[in-house]
N, C-alpha and C positions, 0 to 999 in steps of 0.2 A: 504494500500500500504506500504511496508517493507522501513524502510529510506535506504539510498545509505549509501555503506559500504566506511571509509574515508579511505585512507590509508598516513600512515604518512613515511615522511623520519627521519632518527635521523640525527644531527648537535650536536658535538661536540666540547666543546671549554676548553680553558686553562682561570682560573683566577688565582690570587693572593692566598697561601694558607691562608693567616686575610679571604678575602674575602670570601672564600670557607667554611669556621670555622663559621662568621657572617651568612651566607646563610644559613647553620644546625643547627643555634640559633631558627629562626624564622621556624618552625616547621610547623604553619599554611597554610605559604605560598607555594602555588604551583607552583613553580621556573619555570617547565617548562609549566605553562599556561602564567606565566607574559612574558615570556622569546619572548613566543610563538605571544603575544600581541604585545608584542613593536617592536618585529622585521615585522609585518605587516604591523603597522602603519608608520613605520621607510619608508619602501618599497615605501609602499602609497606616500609618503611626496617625495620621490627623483626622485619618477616617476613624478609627478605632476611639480617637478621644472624645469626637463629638457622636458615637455613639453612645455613652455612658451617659 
C-alpha cells in the first residue's frame, strides 16, 4: 500500500540577523524539522491548557 502523500504549508518568519548568522553556523541542524517540532508541541501544550 503506497504511504499518503503529506502536503506541507511554508511559514515564514523574521529573526534577528546574530541569530540568523548562528543558525548557518550549525550546519547539521535541520532548522526547519526542529522549527517544525516545537511548534507542534508548543500547539499541543496550549490546546491542552485551555482545555482545563
Amino acid at each position: 500500500m503506497p504511504k499518503p502523500v503529506l502536503k506541507n504549508a511554508t511559514l515564514t518568519l523574521a529573526v534577528p540577523v546574530k541569530l540568523k548568522k548562528e543558525l548557518g553556523e550549525l550546519k547539521e541542524i535541520n532548522w526547519s524539522q526542529e522549527t517544525r517540532k516545537f511548534l507542534e508541541e508548543r500547539v499541543k501544550r496550549i490546546k491542552s491548557l485551555k482545555i482545563k
